[in-house]
DOVO-428740 format. One line per 3 residues: for each residue x, y, z of C-alpha. Coordinates in nm, 2 decimals. Layout:
BEGIN
X Y Z ~ ...
This chain:
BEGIN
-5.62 11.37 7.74 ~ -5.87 11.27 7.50 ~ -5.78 11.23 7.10
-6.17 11.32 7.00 ~ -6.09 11.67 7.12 ~ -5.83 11.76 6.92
-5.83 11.80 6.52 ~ -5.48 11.82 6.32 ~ -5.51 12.10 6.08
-5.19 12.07 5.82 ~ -5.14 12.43 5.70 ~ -5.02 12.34 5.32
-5.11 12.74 5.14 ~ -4.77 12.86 5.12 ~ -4.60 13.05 4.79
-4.30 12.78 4.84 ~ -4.10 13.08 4.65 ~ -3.75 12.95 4.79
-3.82 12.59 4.74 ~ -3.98 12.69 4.42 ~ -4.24 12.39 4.44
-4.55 12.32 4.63 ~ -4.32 12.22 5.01 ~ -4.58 12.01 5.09
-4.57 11.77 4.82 ~ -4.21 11.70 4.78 ~ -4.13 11.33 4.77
-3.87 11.25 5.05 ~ -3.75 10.88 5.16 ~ -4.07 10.74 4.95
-4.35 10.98 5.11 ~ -4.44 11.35 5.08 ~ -4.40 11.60 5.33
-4.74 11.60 5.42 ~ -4.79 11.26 5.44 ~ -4.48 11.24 5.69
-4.66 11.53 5.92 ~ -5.00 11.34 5.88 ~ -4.85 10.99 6.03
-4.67 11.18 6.35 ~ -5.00 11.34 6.40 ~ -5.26 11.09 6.41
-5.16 10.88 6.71 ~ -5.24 11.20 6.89 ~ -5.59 11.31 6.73
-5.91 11.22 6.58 ~ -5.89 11.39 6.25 ~ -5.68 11.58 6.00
-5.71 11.81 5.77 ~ -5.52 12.04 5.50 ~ -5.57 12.35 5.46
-5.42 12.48 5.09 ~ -5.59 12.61 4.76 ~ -5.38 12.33 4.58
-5.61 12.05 4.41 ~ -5.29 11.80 4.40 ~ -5.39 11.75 4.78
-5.68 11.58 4.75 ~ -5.52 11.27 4.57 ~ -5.36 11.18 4.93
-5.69 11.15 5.05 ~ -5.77 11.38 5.28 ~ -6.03 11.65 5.35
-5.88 12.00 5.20 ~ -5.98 12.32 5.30 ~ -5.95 12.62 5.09
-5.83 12.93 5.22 ~ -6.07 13.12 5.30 ~ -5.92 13.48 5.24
-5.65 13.42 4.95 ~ -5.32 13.59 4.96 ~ -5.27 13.63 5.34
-4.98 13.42 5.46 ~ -5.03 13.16 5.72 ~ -5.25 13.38 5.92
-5.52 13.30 5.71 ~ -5.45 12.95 5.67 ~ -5.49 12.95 6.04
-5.80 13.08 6.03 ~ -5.95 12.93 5.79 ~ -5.83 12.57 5.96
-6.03 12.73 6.29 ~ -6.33 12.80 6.15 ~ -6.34 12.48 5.99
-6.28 12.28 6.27 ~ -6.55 12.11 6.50 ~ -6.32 12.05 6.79
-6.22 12.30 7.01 ~ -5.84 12.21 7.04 ~ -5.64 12.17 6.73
-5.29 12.06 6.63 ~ -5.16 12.29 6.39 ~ -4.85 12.21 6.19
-4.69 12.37 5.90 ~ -4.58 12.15 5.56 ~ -4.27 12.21 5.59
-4.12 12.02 5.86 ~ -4.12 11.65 5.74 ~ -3.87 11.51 6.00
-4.15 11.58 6.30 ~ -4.24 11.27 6.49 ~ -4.50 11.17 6.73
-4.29 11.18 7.04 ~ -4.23 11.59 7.02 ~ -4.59 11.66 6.96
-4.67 11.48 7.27 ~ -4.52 11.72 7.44 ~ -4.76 11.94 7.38
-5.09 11.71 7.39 ~ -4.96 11.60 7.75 ~ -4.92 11.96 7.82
-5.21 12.15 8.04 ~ -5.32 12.30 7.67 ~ -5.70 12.37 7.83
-5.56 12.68 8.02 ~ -5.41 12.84 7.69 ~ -5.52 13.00 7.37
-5.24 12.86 7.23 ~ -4.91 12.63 7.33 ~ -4.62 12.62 7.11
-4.28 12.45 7.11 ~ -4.01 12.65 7.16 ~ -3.63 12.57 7.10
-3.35 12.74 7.25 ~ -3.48 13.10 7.19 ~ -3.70 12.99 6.90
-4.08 12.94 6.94 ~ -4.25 12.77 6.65 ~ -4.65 12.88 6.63
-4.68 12.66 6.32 ~ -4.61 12.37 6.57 ~ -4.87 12.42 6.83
-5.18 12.33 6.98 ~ -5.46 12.63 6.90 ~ -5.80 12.66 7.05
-6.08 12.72 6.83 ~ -6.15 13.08 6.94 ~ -5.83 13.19 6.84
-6.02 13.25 6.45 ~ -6.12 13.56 6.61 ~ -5.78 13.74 6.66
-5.68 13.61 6.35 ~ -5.98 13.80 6.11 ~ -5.92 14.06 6.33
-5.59 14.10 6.24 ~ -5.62 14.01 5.92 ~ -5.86 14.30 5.86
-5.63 14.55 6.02 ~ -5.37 14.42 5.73 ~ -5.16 14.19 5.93
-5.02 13.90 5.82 ~ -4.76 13.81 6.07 ~ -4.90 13.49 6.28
-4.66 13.59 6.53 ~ -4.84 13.88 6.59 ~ -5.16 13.69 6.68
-5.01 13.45 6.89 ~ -4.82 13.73 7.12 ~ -5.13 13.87 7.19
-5.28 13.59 7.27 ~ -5.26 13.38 7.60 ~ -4.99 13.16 7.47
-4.73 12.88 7.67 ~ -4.39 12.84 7.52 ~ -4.22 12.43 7.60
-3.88 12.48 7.53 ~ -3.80 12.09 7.39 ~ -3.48 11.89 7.42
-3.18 12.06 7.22 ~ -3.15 11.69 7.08 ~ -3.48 11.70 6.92
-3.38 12.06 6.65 ~ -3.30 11.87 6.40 ~ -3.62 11.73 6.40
-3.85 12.07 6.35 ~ -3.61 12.22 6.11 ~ -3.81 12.38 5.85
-3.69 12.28 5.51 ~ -3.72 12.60 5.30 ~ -3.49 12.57 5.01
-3.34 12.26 4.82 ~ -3.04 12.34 5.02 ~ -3.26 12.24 5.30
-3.39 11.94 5.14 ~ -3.01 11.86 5.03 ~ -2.90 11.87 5.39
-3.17 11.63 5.55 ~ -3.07 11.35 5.22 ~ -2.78 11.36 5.31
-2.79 11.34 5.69 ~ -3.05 11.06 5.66 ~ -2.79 10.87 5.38
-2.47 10.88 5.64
């Protein structure tokens, strides 16, 4: 496996209507969300990127990428993250899951990724496209569905040709997506005790 060939795309465009602030940028034990996600995924590639339509990104020091087609749920942040990319494989990972570490997305850069459109963990019944590998020519069944309406990235990646790897039940805790400051609440206090 060779790091060059994969780019980590940080989808960061979400509403955050639950948490009712930008996910992405919530402080948590001294770094933001992003930043967290951006230090499990560099071991593994040879660059990163965020794709959001929030300015407050680009004083962490990282490329940003606007969406491309506003208003269209993560399906567009996906493919506007493809189109960008120069790589043909990309890790795609959603703001929201600050507890991710390197370890779980090795399982999916050790995985045989170069026979799939897309490879995504999965746990227990659960399969998580916004924690994934995604190759470049996967923009296509995005716009497509895009301009048939559809926002649901789920959609896109069932008809794709997509691997599931089911993870460790030991390792949920760490792609829980924290959506509410309930959420946020829990993981303080697991971390404290």
């Amino acid at each position: 496996m060779n790091h060059n060939n994969i780019t980590g795309i940080l989808l960061a465009g979400g509403k955050s209507s639950r948490m009712g602030t930008d996910k992405g940028m919530i402080n948590f034990n001294g770094k933001t969300f992003v930043q967290h996600i951006i230090d499990a995924m560099q071991p593994l590639v040879s660059d990163v990127f965020i794709v959001s339509d929030n300015k407050e990104y680009d004083k962490l020091g990282y490329l940003r990428v606007d969406d491309s087609i506003k208003n269209s749920g993560p399906l567009a942040g996906l493919y506007a993250g493809l189109k960008y990319t120069k790589t043909d494989y990309n890790l795609v990972l959603s703001c929201d899951i600050p507890l991710i570490d390197t370890e779980i997305l090795k399982v999916l850069t050790r995985s045989d990724y170069t026979n799939y459109d897309v490879v995504q963990i999965q746990s227990g019944e659960k399969t998580m496209p916004l924690i994934a590998l995604y190759h470049k020519r996967c923009a296509n069944k995005c716009l497509e569905l895009i301009q048939n309406d559809e926002r649901r990235l789920r959609k896109a990646v069932n008809q794709l040709h997509t691997k599931s790897i089911v993870i460790d039940f030991l390792w949920k805790e760490r792609i829980k997506n924290i959506n509410t400051k309930e959420d946020l609440k829990d993981i303080n206090y697991a971390i404290k005790h």
